[in-house]
N, C-alpha and C positions, 0 to 999 in steps of 0.2 A: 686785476687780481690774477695772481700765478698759481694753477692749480698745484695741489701738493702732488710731493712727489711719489707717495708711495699710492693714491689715485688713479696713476696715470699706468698703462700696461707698457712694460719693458718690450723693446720689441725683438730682445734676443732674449724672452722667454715662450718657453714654449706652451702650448695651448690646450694642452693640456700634462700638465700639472699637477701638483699634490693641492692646490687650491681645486681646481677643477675636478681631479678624481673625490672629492671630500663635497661637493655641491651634487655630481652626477651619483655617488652613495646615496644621500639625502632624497636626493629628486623623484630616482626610482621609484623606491620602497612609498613614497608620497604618492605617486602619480597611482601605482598598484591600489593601493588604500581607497583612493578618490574612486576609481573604476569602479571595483568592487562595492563601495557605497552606493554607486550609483543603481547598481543592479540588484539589488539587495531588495528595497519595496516592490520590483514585482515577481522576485522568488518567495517573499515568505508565506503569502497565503498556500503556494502550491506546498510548500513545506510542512506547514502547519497540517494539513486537511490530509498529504500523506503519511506525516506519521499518525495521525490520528485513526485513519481508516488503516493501516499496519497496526497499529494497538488492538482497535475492533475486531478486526478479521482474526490475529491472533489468538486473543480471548475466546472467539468461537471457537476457533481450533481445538480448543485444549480444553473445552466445556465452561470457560470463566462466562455464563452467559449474565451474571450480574453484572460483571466489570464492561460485557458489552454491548449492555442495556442502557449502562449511563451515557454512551455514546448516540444515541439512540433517540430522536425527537419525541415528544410526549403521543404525536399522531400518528406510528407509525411503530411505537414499542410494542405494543400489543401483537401487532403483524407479524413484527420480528419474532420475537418469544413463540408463537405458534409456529413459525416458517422451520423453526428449528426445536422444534420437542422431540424431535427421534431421533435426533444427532446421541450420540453417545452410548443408544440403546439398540435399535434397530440399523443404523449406519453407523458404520466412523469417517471421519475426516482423517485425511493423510496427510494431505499437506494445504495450505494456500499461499495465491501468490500475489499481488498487486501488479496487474498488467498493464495497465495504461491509466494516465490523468490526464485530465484535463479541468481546466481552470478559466473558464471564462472574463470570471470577476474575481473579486474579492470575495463573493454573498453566495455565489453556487460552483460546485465543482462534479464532475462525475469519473468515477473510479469503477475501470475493469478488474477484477478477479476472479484469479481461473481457482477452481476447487476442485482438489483429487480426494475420490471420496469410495469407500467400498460397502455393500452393505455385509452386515456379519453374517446371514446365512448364505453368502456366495464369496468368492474366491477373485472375482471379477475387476477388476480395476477399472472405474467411471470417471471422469472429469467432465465440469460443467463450469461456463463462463456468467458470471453474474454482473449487472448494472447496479452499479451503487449511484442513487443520488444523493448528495451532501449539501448542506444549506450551513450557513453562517448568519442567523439573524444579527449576531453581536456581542454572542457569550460564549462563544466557539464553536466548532464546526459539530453538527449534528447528522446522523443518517434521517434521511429523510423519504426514503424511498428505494425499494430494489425489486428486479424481474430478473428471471435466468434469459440469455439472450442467446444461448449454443448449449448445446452439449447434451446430457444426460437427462432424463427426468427424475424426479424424488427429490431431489437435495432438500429445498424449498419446500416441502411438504406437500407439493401438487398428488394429486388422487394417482396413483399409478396400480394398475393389476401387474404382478409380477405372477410371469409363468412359467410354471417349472414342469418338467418331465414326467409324467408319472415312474417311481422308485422299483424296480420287480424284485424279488428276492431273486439272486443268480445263481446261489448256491445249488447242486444236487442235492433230491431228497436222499435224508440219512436213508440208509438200512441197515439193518442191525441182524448180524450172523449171529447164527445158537448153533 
């Protein structure tokens, strides 16, 4: 049997080709795809559990502390909710930020964030570095646990004596000419 002829590669064509540019188009953008597929199940839990604790932390920030309560395990709600009852009143939050993850498993993750925070009868600017634990029993990722690990004291509600100067009136006493 004679193979056909149009089977068979011309040997005064070239090697690449409008065939070939039209297969290495295709190939690419395939091969791309597959990679990225590949890498995909062990970025989503890290994905997941950070935007998740970016949702939580934000909500504190800005007092939504119902919205991030729901984030919040049932053992550990309570904790939360008291850690943070002078937030809005006696301090404010300036900013936070999500400073490092980690991701062991799928089931646990722990997330650093820094909190710049001031209280209102001072002028001061504080920053403290907080340990978030995070659990995923299987309904999505939950706070399950946090300690301050650097920084400032109070944020977290810890007992702190704040000491201040005693105030002297500086003024000169008035006197009054007749």
């Amino acid at each position: 049997m004679i193979p056909h002829s149009s089977n068979l590669a011309r040997a005064d064509a070239p090697a690449n080709g409008p065939g070939m540019q039209r297969r290495a188009a295709w190939f690419l953008p395939s091969l791309l795809v597959m990679a990225l597929a590949a890498c995909m199940p062990a970025q989503v839990p890290a994905r997941e559990v950070s935007d998740v604790a970016r949702d939580l932390n934000l909500a504190t920030r800005f007092g939504r502390m119902d919205l991030a309560a729901e984030h919040t395990s049932e053992a550990h709600r309570k904790r939360f909710l008291e850690s943070r009852a002078e937030w809005g009143t006696d301090l404010r939050v300036v900013d936070v930020e999500v400073a490092h993850l980690a991701v062991p498993d799928s089931t646990k993750a722990e997330v650093l964030v820094d909190v710049s925070w001031v209280r209102i009868d001072e002028g001061l600017l504080r920053s403290t570095r907080i340990r978030q634990d995070w659990e995923n029993p299987g309904g999505g990722w939950m706070l399950s646990g946090e300690q301050r690990v650097a920084g400032d004291l109070g944020l977290l509600g810890e007992n702190v004596t704040v000491l201040r100067p005693e105030v002297h009136d500086v003024h000169l006493p008035t006197k009054t000419i007749r």
